[in-house]
C-alpha positions in Angstrom: 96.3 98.6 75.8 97.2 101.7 77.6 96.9 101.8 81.4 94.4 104.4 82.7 96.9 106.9 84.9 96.0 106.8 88.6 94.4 109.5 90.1 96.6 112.0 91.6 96.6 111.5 95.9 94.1 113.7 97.8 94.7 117.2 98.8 92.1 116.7 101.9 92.8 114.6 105.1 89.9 111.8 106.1 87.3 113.6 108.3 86.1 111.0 111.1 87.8 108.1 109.3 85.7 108.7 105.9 87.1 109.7 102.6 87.1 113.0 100.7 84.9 112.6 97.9 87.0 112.9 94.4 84.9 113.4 91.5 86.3 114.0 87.6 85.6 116.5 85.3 84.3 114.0 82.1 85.9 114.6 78.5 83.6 116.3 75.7 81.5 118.2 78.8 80.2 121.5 77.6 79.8 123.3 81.0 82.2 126.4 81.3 83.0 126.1 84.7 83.0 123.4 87.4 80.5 124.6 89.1 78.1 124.6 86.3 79.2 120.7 86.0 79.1 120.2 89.5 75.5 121.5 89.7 74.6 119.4 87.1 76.3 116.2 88.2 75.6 116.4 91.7 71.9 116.2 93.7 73.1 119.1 96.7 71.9 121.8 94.6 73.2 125.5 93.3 72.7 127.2 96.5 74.5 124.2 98.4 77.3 124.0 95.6 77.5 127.6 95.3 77.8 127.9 99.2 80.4 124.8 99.1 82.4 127.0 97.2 82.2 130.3 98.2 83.8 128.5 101.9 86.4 127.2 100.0 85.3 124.0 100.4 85.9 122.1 97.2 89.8 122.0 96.2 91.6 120.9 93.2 94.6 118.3 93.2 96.9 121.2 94.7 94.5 121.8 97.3 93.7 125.7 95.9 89.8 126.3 96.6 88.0 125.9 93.7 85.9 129.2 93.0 82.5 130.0 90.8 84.5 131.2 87.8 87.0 128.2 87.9 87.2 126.8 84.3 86.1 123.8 83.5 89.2 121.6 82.4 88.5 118.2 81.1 90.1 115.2 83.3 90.9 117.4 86.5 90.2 116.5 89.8 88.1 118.3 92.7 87.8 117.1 96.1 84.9 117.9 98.8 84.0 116.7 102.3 80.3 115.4 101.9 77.9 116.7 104.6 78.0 113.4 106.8 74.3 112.7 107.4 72.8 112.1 111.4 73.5 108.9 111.9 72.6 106.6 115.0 75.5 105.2 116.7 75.5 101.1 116.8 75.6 100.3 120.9 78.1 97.0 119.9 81.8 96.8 119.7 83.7 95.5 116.7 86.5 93.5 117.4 89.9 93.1 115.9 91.2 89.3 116.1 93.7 90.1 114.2 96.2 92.4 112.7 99.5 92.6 110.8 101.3 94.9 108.3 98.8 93.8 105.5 95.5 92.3 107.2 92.7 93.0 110.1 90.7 90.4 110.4 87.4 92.2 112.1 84.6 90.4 113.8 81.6 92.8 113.0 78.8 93.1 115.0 74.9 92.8 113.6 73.5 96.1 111.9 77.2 98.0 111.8 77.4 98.4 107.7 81.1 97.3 106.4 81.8 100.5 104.4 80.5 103.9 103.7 77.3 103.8 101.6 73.9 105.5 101.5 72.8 107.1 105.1 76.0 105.2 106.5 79.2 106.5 106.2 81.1 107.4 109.6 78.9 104.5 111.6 80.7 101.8 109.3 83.3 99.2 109.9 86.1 101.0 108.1 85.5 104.0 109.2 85.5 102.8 113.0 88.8 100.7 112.4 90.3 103.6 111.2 89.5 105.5 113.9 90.1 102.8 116.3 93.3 101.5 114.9 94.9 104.9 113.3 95.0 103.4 109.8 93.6 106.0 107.2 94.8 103.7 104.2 92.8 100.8 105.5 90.3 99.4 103.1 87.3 96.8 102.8 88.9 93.4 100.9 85.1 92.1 100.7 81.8 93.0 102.7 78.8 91.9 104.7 75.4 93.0 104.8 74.7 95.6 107.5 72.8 92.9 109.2 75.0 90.1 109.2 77.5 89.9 111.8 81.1 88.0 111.7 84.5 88.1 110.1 85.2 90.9 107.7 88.8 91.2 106.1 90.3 94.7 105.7 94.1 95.7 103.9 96.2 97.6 105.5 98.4 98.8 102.2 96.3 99.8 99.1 98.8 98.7 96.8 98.2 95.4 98.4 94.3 95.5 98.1 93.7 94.1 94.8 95.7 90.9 95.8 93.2 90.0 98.8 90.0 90.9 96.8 91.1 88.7 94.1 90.9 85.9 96.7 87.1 86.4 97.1 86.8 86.5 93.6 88.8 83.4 92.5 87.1 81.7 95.0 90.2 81.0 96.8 88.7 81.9 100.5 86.8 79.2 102.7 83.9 80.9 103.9 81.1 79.2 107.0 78.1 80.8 108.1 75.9 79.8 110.7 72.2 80.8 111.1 69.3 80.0 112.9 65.7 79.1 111.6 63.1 76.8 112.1 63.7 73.6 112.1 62.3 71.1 109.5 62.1 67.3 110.2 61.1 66.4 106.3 64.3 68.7 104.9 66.6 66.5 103.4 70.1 68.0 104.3 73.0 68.1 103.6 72.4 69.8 100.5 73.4 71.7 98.0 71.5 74.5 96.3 72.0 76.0 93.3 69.9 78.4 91.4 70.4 81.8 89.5 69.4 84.8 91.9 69.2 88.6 90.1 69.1 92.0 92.3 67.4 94.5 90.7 68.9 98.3 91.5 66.6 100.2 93.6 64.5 96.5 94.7 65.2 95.7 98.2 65.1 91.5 97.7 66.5 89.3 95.5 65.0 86.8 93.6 65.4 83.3 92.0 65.0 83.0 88.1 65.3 80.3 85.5 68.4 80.3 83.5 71.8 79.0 84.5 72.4 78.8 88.1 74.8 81.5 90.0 74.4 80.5 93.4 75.5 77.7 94.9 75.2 77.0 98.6 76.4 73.6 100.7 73.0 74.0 103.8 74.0 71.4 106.8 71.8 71.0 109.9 74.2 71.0 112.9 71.8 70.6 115.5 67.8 71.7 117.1 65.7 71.6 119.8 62.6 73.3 120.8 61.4 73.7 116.9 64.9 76.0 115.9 67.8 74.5 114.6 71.3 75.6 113.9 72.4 75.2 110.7 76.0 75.9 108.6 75.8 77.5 105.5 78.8 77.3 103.2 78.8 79.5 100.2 80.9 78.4 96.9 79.8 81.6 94.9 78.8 85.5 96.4 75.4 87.2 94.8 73.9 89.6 97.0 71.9 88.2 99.9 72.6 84.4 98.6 72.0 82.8 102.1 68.8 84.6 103.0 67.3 83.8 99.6 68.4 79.9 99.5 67.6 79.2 103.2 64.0 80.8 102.6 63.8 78.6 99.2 64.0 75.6 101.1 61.0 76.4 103.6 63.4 77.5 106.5 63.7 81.3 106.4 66.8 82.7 108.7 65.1 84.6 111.5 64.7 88.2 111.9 65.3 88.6 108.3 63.2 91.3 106.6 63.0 90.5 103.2 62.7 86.9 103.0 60.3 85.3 102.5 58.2 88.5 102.3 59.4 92.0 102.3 58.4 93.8 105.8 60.4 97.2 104.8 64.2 97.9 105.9 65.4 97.7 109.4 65.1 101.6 111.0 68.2 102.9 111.6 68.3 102.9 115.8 66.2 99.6 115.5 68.3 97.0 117.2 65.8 94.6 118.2 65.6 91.1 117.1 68.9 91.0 115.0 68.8 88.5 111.7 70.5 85.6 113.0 72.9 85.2 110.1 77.2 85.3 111.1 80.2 84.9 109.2 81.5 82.1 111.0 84.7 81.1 109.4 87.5 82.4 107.0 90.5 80.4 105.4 92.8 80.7 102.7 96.8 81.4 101.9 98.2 84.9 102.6 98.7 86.3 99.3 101.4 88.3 100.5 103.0 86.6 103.0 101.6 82.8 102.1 100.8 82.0 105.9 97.8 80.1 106.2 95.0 82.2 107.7 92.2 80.4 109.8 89.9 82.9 111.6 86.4 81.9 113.5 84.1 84.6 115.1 83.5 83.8 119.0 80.5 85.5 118.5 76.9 83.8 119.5 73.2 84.0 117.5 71.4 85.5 120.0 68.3 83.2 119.7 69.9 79.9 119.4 71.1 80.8 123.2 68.5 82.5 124.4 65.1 82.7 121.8 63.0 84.1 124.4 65.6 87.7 125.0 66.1 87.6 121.2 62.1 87.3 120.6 61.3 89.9 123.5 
């Protein structure tokens, strides 16, 4: 099998910790030039490509401004700064717990997204720890919702990254949750819950389905009073929103959430009220790299397991 040839390094610095956007000129196109492809490929338009370019804007692998009448060459490489969109700034720190020549371990607070996507991009975990740290090569080994708060790990090395993602997808990486929710006297637990859980592109939630299961989920109470109870949550497989959907399932939905059990709409951006009270507890597993054994627990606290009535009000 022949191995695909990296792409060739960017001509363009990160702007605010946040990638240059690479795009590649597909085999078997018919366009003449890259701008006509570039039109066609991208939703900005002809008058914002055509302005993009007439600036001088979008380069090629030697950084040379790519021009209107540039020819289109099949497999070559442009690069472009996106317009970053106006983004509201998320009023809590993220912390750094811990850092070495291949790992940051992050504790991420509630609606701070992990990595550029959508209408986030510079107001994102990465982005901020590159600020923050001076890293520009740092990248996302796995990620959280934007409304779930705890541990995140990021590599430092990108030749290194594919080693610590392939923890999280061996299942090689002990992972605790905690949330908070209701608490129900006639729920047997512990338990575990498995069921098969699709997400449709372009559907906000989840849902569960017959067929074979793909979500398992270890639910433990750890202790209530006053009708909410604390609960751990320890995941053995990853689907999108897994914990949310499971801990509704079972007749306990985590609060603040959203989507589950019914769909209330997305959380406004600059909407930090009533946070879901969902946190990435706890990470463990062997260094890769360096073999260590990693242990890492959040010191963060769910807001209305200590005090319901702020968190409510």
């Amino acid at each position: 099998m022949r191995r695909r040839t990296p792409p060739p390094p960017s001509p363009l610095p990160q702007r605010d910790g946040v990638d240059p956007v690479r795009v590649r000129l597909p085999a078997g196109g018919a366009w003449a030039t890259v701008r006509d492809h570039l039109v066609t490929r991208l939703a900005a338009g002809a008058g914002a490509i055509d302005g993009m370019l007439d600036a001088g804007l979008i380069v090629d692998a030697a950084g040379r401004p790519v021009t209107r009448d540039t020819a289109y060459v099949p497999g070559m490489y442009v690069w472009f700064h996106r317009q970053l969109p106006d983004e509201k700034r998320v009023p809590f720190a993220i912390d750094v717990l811990y850092q070495d020549d291949h790992l940051v371990v992050a504790d991420k607070p509630h609606f701070l997204a992990t990595t550029p996507r959508g209408s986030h991009v510079a107001e994102t975990a990465l982005a901020r720890l590159r600020r923050q740290l001076g890293i520009p090569a740092l990248g996302a080994a796995h990620r959280l919702d934007r409304l779930t708060a705890g541990l995140v790990l990021f590599t430092v090395r990108p030749e290194e990254r594919g080693a610590y993602q392939s923890l999280f997808r061996d299942k090689r990486v002990a992972k605790e949750y905690e949330a908070v929710a209701r608490y129900e006297p006639a729920l047997d637990l512990p338990r575990t819950v498995r069921s098969r859980i699709v997400k449709e592109r372009g559907v906000m939630a989840a849902r569960e389905v017959e067929g074979e299961p793909n979500a398992v989920s270890r639910v433990e109470l750890l202790e209530h009073h006053n009708g909410l109870a604390r609960y751990r949550l320890m995941p053995s497989t990853g689907q999108t929103h897994q914990l949310r959907v499971h801990m509704s399932a079972l007749g306990t939905p985590i609060l603040g959430d959203p989507l589950y059990p019914v769909v209330t709409g997305p959380v406004a951006d600059g909407d930090f009220r009533q946070p879901l009270q969902l946190l990435a507890r706890m990470l463990e597993f062997t260094d890769p790299v360096t073999g260590r054994e990693h242990r890492f627990i959040s010191s963060r606290l769910l807001q209305a397991w200590s005090s319901y009535d702020e968190w409510a009000g």
